[in-house]
NUMIDO-998356 format. One record per residue: y, x, z of N, C-alpha, C in turn; residue in three letters; residue number from 1. Coordinates in steps of 0.05 Angstrom, whole numbers. Atoms other than C-alpha are relative to their C-alpha. Last residue first. Example, Ala and Ser with C-alpha at 12.3 -4.5 7.8 and 13.67 -1.06 7.14 Angstrom:
NUMIDO-998356
TORMI      nyy      nxx      nzz     cayy     caxx     cazz      cyy      cxx      czz   code   pos
TORMI      -24      -16       -1      -21      273      143       22      -15       14    SER     2
TORMI      -24       18        0      -90      246      156       24       18        0    ALA     1
END
This chain:
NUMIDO-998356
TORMI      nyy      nxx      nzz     cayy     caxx     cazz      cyy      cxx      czz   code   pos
TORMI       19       -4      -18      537     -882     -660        8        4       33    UNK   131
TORMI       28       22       -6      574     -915     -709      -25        1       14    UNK   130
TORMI       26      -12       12      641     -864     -705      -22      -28        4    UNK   129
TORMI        0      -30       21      710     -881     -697      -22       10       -3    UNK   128
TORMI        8      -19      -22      703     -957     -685       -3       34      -14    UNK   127
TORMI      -18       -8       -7      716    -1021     -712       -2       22       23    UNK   126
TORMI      -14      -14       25      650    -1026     -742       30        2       -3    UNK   125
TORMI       -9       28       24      606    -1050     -686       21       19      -13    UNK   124
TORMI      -37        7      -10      613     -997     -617        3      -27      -20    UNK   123
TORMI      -24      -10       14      530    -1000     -624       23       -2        3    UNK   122
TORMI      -13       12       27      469    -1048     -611       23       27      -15    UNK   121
TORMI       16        8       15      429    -1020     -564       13       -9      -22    UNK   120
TORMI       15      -31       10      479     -975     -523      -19       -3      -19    UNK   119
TORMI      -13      -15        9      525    -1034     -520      -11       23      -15    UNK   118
TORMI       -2       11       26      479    -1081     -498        9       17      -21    UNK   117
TORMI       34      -10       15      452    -1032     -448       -2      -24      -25    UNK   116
TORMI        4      -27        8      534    -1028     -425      -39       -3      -16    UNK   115
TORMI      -20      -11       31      541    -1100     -425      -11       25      -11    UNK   114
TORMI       20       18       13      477    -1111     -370       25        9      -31    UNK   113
TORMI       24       -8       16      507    -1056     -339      -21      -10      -10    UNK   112
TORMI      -16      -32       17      574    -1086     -333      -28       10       -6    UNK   111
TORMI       -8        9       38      533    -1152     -314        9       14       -8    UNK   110
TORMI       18        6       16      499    -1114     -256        6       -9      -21    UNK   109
TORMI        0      -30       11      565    -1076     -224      -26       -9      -25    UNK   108
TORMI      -17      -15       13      588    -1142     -218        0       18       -7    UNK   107
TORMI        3        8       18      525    -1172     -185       21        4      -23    UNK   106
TORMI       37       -4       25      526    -1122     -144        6      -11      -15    UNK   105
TORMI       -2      -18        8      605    -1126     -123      -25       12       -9    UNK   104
TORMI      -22        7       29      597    -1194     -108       10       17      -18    UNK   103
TORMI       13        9       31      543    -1174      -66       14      -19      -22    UNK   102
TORMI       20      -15       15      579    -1131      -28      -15      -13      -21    UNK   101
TORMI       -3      -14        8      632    -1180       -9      -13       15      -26    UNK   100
TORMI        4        8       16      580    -1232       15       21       20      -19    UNK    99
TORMI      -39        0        3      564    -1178       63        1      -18      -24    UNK    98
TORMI       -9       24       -7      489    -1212       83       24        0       -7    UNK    97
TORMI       -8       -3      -25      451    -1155       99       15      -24        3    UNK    96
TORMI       22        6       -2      424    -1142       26       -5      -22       31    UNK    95
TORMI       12       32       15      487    -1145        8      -20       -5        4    UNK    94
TORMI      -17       22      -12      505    -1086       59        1      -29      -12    UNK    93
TORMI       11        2      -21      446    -1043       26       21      -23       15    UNK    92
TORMI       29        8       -8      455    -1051      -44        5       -7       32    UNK    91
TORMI        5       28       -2      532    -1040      -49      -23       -9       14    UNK    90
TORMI      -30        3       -8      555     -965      -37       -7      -35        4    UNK    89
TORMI      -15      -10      -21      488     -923      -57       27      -11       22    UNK    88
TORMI       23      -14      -20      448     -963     -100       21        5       32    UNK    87
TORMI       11       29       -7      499    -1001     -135      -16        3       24    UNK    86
TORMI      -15        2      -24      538     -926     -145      -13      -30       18    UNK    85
TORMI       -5      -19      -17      479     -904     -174       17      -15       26    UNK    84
TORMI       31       -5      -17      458     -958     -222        2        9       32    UNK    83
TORMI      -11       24      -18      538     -962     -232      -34       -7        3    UNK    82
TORMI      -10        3      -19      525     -888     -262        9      -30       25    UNK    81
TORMI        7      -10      -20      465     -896     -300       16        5       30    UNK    80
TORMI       20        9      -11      488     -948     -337       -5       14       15    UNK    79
TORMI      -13       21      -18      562     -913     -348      -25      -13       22    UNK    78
TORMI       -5      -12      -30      518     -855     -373       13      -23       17    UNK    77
TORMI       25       -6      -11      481     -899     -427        4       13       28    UNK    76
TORMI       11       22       -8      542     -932     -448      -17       12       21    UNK    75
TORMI      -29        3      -19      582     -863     -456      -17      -23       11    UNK    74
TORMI       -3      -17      -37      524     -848     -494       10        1       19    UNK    73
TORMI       26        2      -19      524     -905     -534       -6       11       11    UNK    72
TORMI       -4       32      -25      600     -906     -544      -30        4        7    UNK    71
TORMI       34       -1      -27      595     -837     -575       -4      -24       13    UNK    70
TORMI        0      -22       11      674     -857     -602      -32        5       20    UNK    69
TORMI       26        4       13      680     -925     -601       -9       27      -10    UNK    68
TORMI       -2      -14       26      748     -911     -583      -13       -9      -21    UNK    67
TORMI      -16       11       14      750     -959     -522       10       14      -31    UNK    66
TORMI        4       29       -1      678     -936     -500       27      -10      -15    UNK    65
TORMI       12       -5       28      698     -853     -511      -10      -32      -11    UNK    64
TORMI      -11      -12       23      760     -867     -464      -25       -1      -24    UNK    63
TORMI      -14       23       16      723     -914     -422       14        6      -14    UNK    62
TORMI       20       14       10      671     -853     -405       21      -18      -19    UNK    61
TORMI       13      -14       26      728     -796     -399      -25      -22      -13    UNK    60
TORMI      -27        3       23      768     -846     -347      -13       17      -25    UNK    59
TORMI      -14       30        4      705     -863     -305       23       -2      -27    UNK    58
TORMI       14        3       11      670     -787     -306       13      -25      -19    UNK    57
TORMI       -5      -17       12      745     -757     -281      -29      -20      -26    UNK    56
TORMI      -32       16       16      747     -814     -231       -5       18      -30    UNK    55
TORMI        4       34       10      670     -801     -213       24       -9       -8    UNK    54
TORMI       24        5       19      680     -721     -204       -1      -28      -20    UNK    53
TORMI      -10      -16       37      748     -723     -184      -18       -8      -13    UNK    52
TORMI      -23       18       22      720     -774     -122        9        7      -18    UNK    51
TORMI       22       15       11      652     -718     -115       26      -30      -17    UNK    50
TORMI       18      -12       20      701     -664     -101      -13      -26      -18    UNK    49
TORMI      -13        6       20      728     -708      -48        9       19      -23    UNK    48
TORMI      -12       26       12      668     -720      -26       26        2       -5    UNK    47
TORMI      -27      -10       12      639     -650      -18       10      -35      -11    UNK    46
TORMI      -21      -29        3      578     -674       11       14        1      -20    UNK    45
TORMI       10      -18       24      541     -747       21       21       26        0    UNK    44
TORMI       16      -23        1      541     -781       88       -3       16      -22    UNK    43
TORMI       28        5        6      553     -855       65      -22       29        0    UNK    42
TORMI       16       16      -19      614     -847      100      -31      -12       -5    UNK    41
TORMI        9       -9      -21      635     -783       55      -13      -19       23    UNK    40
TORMI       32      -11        9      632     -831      -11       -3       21       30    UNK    39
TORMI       25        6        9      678     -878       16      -29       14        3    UNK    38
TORMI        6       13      -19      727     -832       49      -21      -17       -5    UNK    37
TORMI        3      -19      -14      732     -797       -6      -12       -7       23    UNK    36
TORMI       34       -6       10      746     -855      -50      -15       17       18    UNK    35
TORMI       15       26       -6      801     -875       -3      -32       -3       -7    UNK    34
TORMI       19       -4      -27      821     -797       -3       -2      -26       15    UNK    33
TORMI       20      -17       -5      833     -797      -79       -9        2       30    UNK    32
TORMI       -4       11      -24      889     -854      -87      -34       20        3    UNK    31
TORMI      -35       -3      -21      923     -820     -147       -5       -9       21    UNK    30
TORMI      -12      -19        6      850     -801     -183       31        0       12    UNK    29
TORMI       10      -18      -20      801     -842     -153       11       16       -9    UNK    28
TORMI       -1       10      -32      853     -909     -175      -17       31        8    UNK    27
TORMI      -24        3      -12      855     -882     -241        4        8       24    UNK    26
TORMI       -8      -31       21      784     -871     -258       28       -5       14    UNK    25
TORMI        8      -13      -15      783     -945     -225       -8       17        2    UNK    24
TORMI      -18       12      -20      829     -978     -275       -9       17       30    UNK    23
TORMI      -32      -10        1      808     -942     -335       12       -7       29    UNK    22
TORMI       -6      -22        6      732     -961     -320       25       22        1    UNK    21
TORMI       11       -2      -16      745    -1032     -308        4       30        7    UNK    20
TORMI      -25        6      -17      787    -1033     -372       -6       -4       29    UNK    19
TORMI      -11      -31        2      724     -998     -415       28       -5       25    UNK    18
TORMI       13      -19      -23      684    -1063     -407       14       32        1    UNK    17
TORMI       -2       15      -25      743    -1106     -439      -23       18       19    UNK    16
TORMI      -20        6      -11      761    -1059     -493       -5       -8       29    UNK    15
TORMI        8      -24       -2      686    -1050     -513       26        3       16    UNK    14
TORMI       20       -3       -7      677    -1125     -525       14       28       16    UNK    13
TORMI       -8        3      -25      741    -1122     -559      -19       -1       29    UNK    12
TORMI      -12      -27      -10      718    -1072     -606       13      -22       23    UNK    11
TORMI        8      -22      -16      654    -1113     -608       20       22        8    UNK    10
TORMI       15        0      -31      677    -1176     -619      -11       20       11    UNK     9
TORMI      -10       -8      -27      723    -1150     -673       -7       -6       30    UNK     8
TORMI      -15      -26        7      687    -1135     -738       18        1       21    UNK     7
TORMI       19      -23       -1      623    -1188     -728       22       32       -4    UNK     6
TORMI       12       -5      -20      670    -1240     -690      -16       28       -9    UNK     5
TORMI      -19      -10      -18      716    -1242     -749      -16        7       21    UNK     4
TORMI      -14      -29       16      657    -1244     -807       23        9       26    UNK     3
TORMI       15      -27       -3      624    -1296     -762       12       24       -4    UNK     2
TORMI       -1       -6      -29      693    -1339     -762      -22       21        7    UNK     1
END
């Protein structure tokens, strides 16, 4: 059972945080002026620029994550990005009491608790490269 977990817990591992990713990459790519709407109410420019941007980031990250292709860099940017969006879109209304929001922190926090597993350890050996 080790030997199984040590050659496919990580490509499923990688599967399952990459399907978050795929799903909402997607979503800011055929439903573009919800994201838009988002990111312009928090005041920021060119938002729906900025929704391609983050769908475009989203579907190219969980692509190199369910490959295992670069996975730790792909990790490393994911981290930085649900840092970001935690900051910007959740933080403050959880702080406030939306129980929403902070279901959507602590959700963005265990993805990037995965992801800095990910980036420390590796895709594991079902995977097109080991770095």
């Amino acid at each position: 059972m080790t030997s199984f977990l040590a050659a496919l817990g990580p490509l499923l591992g990688r599967l399952l945080l990459s399907g978050i990713f795929f799903y909402s990459g997607f979503q800011k790519w055929t439903a573009t002026g919800r994201a838009a709407s988002a990111i312009a109410g928090r005041g920021l420019p060119f938002a729906t620029a900025g929704a391609y941007a983050a769908g475009a980031l989203e579907l190219g990250c969980a692509a190199l994550l369910a490959l295992g292709l670069k996975a730790r860099a792909a990790a490393l940017v994911l981290f930085a990005y649900l840092a970001a969006v935690s900051w910007l879109f959740h933080w403050h209304p959880a702080l406030r009491g939306d129980h929403a929001q902070m279901l959507q922190l602590l959700k963005n926090a265990g993805i990037a608790g995965g992801m800095l597993l990910l980036a420390s350890h590796g895709p594991g050996r079902a995977s097109l490269d080991r770095g």
